[in-house]
SEVEXSE-777978 format. One record per atom (N, C-alpha, C, O): x, y, z. Coordinates in steps of 0.02 Angstrom, whole numbers, padded with zeros to 5 digits, always signed. Atoms other than C-alpha are relative to their C-alpha. Layout:
BEGIN
XYZ/...
//
This chain:
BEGIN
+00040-00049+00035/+10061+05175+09533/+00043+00061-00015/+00078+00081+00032/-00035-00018+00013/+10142+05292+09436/+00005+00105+00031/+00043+00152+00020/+00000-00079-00011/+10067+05462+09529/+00005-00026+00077/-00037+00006+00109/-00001+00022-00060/+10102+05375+09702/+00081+00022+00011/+00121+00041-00031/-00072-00010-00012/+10262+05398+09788/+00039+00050-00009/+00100+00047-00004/-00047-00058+00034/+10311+05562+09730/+00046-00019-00082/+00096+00009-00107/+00005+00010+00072/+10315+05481+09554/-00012+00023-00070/-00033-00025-00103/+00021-00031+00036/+10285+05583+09416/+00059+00017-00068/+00116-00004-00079/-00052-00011+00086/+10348+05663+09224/+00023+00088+00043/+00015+00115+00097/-00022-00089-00014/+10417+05852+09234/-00031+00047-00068/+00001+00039-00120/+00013-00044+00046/+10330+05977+09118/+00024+00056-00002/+00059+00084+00040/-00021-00075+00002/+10348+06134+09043/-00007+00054+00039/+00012+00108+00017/-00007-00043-00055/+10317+06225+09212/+00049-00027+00033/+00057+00002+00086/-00046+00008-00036/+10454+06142+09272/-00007-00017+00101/+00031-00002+00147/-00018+00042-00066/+10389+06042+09437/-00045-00071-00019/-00069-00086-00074/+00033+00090-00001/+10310+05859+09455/-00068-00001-00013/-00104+00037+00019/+00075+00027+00014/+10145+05798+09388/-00006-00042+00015/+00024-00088-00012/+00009+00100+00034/+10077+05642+09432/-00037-00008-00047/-00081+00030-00067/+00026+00010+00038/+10042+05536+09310/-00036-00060+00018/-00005-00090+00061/+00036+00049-00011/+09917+05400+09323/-00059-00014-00058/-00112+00017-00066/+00029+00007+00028/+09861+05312+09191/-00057-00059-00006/-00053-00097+00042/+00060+00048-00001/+09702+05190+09148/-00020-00019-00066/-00052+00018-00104/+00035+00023+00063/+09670+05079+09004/-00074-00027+00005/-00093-00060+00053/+00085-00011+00020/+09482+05074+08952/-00016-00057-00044/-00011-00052-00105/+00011+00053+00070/+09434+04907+08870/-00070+00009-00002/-00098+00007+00054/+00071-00017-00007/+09251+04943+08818/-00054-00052-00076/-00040-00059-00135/+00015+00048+00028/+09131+04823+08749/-00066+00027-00006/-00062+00087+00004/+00053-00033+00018/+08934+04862+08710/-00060-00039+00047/-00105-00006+00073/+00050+00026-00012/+08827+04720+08777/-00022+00017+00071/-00081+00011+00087/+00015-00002-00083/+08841+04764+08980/-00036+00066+00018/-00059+00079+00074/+00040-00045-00018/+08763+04931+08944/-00067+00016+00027/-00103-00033+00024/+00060-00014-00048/+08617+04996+09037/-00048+00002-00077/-00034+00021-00134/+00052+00013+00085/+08456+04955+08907/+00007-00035-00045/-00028-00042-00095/-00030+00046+00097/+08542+04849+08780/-00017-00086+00038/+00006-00110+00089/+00034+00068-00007/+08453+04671+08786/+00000-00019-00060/-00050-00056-00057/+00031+00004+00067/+08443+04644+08595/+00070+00019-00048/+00091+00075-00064/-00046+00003+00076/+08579+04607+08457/-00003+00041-00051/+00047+00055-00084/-00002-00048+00025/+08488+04730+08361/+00032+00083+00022/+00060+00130-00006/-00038-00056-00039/+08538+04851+08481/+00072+00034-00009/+00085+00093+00005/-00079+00000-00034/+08733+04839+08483/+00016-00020-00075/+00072-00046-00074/-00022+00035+00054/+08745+04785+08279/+00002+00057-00037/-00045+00097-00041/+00005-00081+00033/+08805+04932+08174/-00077+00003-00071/-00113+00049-00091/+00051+00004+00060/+08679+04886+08032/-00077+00021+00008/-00121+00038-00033/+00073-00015+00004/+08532+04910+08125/-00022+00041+00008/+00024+00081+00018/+00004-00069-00018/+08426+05067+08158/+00001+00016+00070/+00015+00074+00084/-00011-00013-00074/+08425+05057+08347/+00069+00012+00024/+00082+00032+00081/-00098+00017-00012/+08629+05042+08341/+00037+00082+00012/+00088+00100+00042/-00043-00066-00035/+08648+05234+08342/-00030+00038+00064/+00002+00084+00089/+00007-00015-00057/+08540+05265+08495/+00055-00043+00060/+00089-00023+00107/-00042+00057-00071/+08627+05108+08599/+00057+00036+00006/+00070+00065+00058/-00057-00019+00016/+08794+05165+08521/+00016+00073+00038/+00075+00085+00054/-00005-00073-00037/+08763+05361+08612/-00014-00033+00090/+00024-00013+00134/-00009+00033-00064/+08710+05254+08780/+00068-00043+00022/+00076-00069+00077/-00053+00037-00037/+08878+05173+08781/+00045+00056-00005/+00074+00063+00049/-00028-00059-00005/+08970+05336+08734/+00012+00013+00067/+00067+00014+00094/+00014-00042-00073/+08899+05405+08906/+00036-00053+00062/+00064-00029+00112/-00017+00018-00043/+08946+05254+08998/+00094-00004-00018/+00127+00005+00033/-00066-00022+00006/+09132+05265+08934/+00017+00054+00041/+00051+00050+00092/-00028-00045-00040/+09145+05430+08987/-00023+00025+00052/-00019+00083+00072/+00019-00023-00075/+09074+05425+09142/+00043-00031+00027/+00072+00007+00065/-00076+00043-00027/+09223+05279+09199/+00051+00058-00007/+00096+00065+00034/-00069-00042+00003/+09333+05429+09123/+00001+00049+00069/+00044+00053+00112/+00025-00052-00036/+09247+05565+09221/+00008-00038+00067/+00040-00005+00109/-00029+00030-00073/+09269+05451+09377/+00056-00009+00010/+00077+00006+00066/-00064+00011-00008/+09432+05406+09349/+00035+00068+00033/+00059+00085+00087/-00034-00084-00033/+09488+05589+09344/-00022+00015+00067/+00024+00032+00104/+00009-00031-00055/+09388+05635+09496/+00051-00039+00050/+00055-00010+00104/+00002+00027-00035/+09475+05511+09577/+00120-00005+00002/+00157-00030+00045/-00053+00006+00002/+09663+05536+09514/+00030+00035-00076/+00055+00087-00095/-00014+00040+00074/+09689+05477+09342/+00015+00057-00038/-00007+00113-00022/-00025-00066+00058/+09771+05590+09189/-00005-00035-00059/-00018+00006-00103/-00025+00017+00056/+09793+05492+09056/-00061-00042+00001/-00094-00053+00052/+00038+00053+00017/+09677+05366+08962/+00007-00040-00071/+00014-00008-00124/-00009+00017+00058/+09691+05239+08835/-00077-00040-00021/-00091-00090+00012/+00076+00038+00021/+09504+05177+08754/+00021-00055-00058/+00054-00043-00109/-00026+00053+00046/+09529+05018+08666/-00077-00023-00027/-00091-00078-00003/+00052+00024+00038/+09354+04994+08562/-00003-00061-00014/+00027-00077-00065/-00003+00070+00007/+09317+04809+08581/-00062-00043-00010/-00070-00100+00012/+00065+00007+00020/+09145+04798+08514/-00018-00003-00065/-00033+00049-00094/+00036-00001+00042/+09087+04713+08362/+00074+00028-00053/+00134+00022-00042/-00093-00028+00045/+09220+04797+08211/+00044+00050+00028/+00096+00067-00001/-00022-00030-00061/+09270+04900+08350/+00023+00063-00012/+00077+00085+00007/+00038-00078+00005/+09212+05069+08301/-00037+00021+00009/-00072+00045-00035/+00074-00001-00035/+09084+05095+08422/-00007+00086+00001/-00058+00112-00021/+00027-00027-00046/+09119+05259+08504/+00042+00068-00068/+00082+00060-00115/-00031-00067+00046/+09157+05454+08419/+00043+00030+00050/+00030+00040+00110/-00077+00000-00054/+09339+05500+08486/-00024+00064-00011/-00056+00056+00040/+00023-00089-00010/+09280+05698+08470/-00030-00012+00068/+00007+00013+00110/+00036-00007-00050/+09177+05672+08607/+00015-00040+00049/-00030-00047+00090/-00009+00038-00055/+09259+05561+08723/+00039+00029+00063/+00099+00028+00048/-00016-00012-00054/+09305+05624+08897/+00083+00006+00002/+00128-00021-00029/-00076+00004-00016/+09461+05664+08955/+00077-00003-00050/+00130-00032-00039/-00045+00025+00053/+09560+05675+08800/+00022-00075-00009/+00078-00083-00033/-00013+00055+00004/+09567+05502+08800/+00029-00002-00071/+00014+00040-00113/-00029+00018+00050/+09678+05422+08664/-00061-00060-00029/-00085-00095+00016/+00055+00047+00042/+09543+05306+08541/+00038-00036-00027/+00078-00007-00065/-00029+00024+00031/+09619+05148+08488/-00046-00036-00032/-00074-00072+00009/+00047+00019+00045/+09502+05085+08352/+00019-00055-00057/+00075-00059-00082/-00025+00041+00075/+09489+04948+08203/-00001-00076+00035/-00006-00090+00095/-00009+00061-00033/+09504+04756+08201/+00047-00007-00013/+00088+00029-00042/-00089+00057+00045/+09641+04609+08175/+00042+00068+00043/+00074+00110+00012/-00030-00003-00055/+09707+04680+08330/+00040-00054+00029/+00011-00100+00058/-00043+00070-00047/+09863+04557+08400/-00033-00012+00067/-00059-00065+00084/+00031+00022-00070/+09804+04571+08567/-00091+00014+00006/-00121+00008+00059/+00051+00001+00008/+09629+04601+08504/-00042+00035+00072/-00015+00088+00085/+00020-00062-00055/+09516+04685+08673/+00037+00019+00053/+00012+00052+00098/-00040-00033-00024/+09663+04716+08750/+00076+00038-00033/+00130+00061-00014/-00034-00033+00076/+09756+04782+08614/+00030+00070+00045/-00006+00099+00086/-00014-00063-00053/+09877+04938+08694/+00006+00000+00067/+00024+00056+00085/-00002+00000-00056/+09879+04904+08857/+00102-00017+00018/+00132-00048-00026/-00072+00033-00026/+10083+04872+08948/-00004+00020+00054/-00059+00027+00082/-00022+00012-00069/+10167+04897+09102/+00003+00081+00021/+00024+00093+00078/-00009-00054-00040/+10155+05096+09115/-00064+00036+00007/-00074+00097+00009/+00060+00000-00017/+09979+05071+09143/-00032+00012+00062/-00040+00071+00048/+00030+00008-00095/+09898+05072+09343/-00064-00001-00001/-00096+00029+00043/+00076+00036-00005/+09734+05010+09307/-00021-00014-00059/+00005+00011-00108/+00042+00015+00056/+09619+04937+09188/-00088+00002+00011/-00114-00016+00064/+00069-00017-00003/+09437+04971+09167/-00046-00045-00072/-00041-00033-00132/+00021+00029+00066/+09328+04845+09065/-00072+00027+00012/-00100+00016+00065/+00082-00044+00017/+09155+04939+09029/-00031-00033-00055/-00010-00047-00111/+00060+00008+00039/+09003+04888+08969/+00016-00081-00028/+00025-00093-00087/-00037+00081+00028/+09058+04679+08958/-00066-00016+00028/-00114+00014+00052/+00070+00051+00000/+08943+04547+08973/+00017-00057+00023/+00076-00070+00015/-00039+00068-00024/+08960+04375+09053/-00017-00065-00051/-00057-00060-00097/+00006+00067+00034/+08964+04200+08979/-00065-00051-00002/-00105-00053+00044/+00055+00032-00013/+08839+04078+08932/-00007-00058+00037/-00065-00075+00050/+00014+00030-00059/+08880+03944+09055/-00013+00021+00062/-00003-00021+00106/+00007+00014-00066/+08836+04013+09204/-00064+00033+00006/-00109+00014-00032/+00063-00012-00013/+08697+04102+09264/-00038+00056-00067/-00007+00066-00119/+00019-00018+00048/+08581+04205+09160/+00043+00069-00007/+00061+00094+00046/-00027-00054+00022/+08669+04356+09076/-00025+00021-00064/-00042-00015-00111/+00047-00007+00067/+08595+04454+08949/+00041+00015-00073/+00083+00061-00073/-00053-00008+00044/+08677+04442+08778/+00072-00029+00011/+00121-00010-00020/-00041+00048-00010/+08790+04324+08839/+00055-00045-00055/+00035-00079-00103/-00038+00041+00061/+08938+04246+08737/+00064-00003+00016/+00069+00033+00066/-00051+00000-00004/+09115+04216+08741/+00046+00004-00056/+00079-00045-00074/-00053-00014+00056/+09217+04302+08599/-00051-00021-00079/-00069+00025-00115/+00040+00018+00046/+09111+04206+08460/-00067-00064+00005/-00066-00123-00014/+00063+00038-00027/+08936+04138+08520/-00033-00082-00062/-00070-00131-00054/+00019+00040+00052/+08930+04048+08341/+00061-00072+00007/+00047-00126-00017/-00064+00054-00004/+09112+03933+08384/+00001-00024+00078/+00010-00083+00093/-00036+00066-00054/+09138+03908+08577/-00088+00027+00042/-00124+00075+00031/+00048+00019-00040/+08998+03859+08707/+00023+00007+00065/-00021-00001+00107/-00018-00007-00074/+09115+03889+08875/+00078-00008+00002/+00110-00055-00023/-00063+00005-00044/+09280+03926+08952/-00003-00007+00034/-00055+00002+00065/-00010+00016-00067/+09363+03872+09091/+00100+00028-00009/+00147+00006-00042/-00052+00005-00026/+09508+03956+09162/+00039-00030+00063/+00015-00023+00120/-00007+00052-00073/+09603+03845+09289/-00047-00018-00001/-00070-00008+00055/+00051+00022-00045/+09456+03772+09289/-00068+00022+00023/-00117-00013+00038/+00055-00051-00025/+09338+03909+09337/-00047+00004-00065/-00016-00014-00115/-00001-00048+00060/+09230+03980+09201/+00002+00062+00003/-00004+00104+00048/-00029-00076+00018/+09271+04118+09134/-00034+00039-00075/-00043+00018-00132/+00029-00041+00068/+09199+04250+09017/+00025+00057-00029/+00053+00081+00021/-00062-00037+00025/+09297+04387+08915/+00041+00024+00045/+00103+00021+00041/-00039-00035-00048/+09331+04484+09075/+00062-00055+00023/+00121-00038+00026/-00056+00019-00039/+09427+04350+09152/+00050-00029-00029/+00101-00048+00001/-00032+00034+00033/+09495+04277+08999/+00068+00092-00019/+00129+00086-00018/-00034-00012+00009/+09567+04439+08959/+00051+00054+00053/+00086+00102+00039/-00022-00020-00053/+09625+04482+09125/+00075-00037+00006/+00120-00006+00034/-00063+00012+00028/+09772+04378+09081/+00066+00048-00032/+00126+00040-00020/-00043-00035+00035/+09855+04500+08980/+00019+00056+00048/+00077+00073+00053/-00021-00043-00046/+09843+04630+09114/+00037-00039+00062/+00065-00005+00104/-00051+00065-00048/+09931+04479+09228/+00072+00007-00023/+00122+00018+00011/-00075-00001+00054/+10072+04480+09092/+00015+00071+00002/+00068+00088-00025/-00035-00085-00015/+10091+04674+09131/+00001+00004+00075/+00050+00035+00095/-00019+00010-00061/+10087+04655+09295/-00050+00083+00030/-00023+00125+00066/+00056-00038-00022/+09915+04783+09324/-00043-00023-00004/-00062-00065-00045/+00067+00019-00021/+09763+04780+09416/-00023+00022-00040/-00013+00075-00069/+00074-00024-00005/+09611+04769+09369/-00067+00002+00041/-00099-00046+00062/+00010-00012-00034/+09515+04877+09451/-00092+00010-00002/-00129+00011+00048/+00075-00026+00004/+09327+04917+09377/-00006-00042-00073/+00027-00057-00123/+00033+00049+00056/+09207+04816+09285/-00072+00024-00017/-00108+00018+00033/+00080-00020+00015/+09025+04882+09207/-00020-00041-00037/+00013-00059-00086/+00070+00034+00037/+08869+04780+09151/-00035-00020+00050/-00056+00021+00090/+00045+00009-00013/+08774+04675+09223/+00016-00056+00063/+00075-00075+00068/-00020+00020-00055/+08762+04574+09386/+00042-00085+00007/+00079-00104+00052/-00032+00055+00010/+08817+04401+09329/+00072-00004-00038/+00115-00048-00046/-00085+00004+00022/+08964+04475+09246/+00023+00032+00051/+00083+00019+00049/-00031-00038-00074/+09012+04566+09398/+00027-00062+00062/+00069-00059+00107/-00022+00070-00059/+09018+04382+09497/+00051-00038-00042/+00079-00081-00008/-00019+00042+00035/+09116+04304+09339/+00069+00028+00020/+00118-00005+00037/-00087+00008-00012/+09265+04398+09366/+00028+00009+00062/+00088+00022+00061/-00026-00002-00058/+09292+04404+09543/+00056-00038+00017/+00114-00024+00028/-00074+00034-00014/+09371+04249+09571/+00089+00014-00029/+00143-00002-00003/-00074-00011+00011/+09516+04312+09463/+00020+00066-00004/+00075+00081-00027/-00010-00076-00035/+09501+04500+09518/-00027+00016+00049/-00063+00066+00051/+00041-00004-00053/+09445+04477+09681/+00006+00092+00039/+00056+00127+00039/-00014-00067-00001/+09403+04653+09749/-00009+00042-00041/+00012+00100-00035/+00012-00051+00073/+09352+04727+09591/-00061+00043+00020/-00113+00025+00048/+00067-00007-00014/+09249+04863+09595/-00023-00004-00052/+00010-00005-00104/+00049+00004+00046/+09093+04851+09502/-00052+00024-00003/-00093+00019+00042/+00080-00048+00016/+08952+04957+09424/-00054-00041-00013/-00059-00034-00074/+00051+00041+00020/+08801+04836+09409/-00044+00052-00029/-00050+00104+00002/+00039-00042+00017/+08691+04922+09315/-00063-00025-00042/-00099+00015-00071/+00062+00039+00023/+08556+04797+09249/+00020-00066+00042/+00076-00085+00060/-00018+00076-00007/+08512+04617+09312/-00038-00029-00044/-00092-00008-00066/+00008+00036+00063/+08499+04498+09191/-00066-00035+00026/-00067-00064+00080/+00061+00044+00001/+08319+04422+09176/+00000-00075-00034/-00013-00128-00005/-00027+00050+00048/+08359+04303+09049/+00050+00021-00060/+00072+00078-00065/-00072-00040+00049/+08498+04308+08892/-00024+00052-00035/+00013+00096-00057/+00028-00066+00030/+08374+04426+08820/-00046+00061+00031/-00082+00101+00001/+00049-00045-00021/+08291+04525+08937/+00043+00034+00079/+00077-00005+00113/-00029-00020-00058/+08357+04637+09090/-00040+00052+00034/-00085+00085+00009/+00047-00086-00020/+08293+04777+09207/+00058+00044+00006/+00106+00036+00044/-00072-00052-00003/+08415+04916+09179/-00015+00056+00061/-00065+00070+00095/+00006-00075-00058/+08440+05063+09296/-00013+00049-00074/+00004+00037-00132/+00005-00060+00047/+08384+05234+09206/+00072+00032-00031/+00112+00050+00012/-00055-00010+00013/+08528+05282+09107/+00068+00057+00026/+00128+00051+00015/-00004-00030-00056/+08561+05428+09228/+00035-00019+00058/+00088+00001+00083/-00032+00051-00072/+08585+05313+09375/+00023-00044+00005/+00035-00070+00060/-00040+00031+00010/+08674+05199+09278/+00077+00050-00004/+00130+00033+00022/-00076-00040+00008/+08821+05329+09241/+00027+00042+00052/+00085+00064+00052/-00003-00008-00067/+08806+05388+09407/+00034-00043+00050/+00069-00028+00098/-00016+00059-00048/+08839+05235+09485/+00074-00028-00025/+00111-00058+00014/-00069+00029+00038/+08999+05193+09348/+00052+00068+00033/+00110+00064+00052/-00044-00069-00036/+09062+05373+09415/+00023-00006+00044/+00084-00005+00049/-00036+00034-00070/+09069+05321+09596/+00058-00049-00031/+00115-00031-00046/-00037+00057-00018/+09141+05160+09577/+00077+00002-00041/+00126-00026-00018/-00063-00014+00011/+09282+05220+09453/+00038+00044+00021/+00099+00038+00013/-00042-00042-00047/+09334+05368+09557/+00020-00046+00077/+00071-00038+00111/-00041+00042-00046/+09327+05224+09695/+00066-00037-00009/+00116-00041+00027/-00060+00046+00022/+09438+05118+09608/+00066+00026-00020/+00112-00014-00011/-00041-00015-00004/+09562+05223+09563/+00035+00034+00043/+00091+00056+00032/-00039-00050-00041/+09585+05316+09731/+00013-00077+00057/+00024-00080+00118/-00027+00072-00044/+09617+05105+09772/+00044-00016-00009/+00075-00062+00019/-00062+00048+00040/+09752+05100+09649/+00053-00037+00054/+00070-00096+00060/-00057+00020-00080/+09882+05106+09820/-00003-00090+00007/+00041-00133+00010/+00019+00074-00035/+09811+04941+09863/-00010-00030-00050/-00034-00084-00030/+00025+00054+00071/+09778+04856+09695/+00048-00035-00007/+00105-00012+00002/-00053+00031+00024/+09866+04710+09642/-00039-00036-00072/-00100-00032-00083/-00008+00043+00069/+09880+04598+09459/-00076-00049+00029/-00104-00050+00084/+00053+00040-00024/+09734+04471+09443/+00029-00043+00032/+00090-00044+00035/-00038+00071-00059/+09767+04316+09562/-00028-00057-00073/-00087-00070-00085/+00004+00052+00062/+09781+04187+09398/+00060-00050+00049/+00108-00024+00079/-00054+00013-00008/+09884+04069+09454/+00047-00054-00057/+00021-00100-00089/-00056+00015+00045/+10051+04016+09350/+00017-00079-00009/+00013-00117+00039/+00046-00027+00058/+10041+03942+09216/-00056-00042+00005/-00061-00093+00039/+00078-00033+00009/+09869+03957+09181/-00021-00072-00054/+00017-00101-00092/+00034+00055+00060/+09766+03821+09075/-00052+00047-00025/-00082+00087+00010/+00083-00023+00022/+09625+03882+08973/-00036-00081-00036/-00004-00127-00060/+00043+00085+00012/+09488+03719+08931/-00042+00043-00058/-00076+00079-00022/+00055-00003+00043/+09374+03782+08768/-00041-00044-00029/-00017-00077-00074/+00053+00041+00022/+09223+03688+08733/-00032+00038-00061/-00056+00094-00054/+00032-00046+00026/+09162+03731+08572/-00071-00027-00038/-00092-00075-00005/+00059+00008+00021/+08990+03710+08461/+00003-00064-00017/-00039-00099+00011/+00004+00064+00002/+09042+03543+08389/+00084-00014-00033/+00130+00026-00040/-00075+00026+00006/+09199+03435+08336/+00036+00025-00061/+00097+00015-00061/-00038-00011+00054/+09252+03498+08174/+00039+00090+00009/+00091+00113-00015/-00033-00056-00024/+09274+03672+08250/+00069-00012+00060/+00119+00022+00072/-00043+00025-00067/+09363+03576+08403/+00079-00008-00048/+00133+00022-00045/-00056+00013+00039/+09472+03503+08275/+00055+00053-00030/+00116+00052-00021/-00049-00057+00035/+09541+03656+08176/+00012+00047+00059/+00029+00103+00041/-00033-00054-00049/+09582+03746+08352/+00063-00050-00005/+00120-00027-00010/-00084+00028-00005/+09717+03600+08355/+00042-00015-00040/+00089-00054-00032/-00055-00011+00022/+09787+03652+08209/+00055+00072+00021/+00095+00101-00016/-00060-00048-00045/+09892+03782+08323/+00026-00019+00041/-00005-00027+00094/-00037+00007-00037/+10029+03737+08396/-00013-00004+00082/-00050+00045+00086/+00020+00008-00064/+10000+03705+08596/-00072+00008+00043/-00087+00030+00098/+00058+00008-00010/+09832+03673+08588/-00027-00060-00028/-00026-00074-00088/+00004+00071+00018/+09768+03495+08603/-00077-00020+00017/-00113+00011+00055/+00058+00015-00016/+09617+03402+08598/-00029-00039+00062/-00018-00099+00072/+00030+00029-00088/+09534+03359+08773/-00067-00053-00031/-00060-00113-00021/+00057+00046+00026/+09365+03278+08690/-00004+00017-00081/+00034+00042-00122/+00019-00012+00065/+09259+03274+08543/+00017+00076-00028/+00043+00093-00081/+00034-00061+00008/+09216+03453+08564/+00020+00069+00033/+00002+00128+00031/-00057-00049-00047/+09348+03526+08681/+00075-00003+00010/+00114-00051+00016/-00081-00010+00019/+09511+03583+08672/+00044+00029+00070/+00012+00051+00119/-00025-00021-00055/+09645+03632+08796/+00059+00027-00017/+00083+00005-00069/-00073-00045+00011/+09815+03757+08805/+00017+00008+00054/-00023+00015+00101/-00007-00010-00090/+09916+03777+08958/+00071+00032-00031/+00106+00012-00078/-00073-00015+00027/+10068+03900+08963/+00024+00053+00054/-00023+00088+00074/-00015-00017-00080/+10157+03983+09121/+00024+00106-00026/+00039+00153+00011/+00021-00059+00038/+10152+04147+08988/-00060+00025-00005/-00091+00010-00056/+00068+00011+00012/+09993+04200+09015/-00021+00053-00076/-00074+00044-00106/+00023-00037+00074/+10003+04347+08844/+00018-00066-00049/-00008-00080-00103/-00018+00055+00068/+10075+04202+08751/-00076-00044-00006/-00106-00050-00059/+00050+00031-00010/+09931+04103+08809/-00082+00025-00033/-00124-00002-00069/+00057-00037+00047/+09798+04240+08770/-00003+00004-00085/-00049+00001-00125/-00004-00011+00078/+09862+04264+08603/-00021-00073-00020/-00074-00082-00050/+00017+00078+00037/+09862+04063+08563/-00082+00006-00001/-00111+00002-00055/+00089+00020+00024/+09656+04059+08599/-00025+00053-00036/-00074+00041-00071/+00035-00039+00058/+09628+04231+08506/+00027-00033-00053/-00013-00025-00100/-00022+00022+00081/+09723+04145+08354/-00069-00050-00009/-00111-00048-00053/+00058+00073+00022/+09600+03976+08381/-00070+00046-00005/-00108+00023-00048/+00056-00017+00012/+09450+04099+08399/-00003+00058-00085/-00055+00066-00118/-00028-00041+00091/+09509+04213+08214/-00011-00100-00027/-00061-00133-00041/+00010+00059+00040/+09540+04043+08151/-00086-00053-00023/-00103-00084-00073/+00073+00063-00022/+09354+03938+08205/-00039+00062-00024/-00097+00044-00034/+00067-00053+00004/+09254+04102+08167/+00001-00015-00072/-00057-00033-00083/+00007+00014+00063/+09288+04071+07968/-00053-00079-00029/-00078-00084-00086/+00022+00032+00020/+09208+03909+07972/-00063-00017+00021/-00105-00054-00007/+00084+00004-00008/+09055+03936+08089/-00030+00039-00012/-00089+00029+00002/+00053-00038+00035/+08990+04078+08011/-00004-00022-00083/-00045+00005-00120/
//
């Protein structure tokens, strides 16, 4: 960690700062209240209340972070065309990285002079238990990941890339079934639960109050853990298994290079790179989204 150790930059007062920074991947569906597609879709009229409830939970992860260390921040908008949040108003001077057709897409910005990652407001997958608003990257093309084996839902898929930088991740916000999804490959994570999922459309949220309350703790916890944090436990190299809606989508994922067909309807990539790896299934999910919508 880069404010550990007597680590630090030198400023214009001329002694040591630490620095300790935290990338912010922030997504919309794991927010406190948001049950509803209308909710989280820029087109609709509910989209600029939700859109001010995820604001708050952003910068309450910031506002924890800082209490807890942290100087620096990078917000990587990974929601929808991924211009969710108004960079005037975001905490901590955070840096706003915004827009799509992102290479590394919700982890877009992130490297190695990072010391934590923070994914806010995510959502878990639709194979496993109920999660509300549930999906994996494009709900219209794949039906389930499996990393190694496990499933896995954005968090753990793109917990990879922070593997390939060689930083923890340390804090996760939504909801309680995405909070169990990424353990196995961030065991130790902390996590803000802040709704449990009733079904994919329905949740009981905490008051939005005692939801940003509760993201405050747990990211001033997590970063006064950095000391002790390590990379996710993925282990090398990594398979990813995508099952997707039906075979003709299956098919055009294996027109990319190191990605082969396992069944009708599922495909497989294995590569001891795990950013090389991430990038190959964001290409197959850009690619499969043109033909199931």
């Amino acid at each position: 960690m880069h404010g550990v150790g007597g680590v630090g930059r030198e400023d214009n007062t001329s002694y040591l700062e630490p620095v300790v920074k935290v990338f912010v991947s922030s997504d919309m569906e794991g927010t406190a209240g948001v049950v509803d597609w209308s909710q989280c879709r820029p087109a609709e009229p509910e989209y600029a209340y939700y859109r001010g409830l995820l604001q708050e939970e952003v910068n309450a992860a910031i506002e924890g972070a800082t209490a807890g260390g942290a100087t620096e921040f990078l917000v990587n908008d990974s929601h929808s065309k991924m211009a969710n949040l108004r960079p005037d108003t975001l905490a901590g001077r955070a840096r706003y990285l915004s827009g799509r057709h992102k290479p590394l897409y919700m982890m877009q910005g992130l490297d190695a002079s990072f010391d934590g990652v923070f994914f806010v407001s995510y959502h878990g997958s639709m194979a496993g238990a109920p999660a509300t608003l549930s999906h994996t990257y494009n709900p219209q093309a794949i039906s389930e990941v499996l990393l190694n084996g496990v499933t896995a839902g954005e968090s753990g898929i793109n917990a990879l890339v922070a593997l390939g930088h060689g930083v923890p991740v340390v804090l996760i916000t939504g909801d309680d079934t995405t909070a169990a999804e990424i353990e196995p490959f961030c065991p130790g994570i902390h996590s803000a639960v802040v709704k449990s999922s009733v079904s994919r459309f329905a949740a009981d949220s905490l008051h939005p109050a005692t939801a940003r309350e509760l993201i405050r703790h747990a990211a001033e916890e997590a970063v006064r853990a950095l000391p002790r944090a390590t990379p996710p436990r993925i282990a090398l190299p990594a398979t990813l298994t995508v099952r997707f809606r039906n075979p003709d989508l299956a098919e055009m994922a294996t027109w990319i290079n190191g990605i082969e067909r396992a069944d009708a309807v599922t495909v497989r990539t294995t590569d001891e790179d795990p950013i090389r790896l991430y990038r190959r299934f964001v290409t197959a999910v850009l690619l499969t989204r043109g033909i199931a919508e």
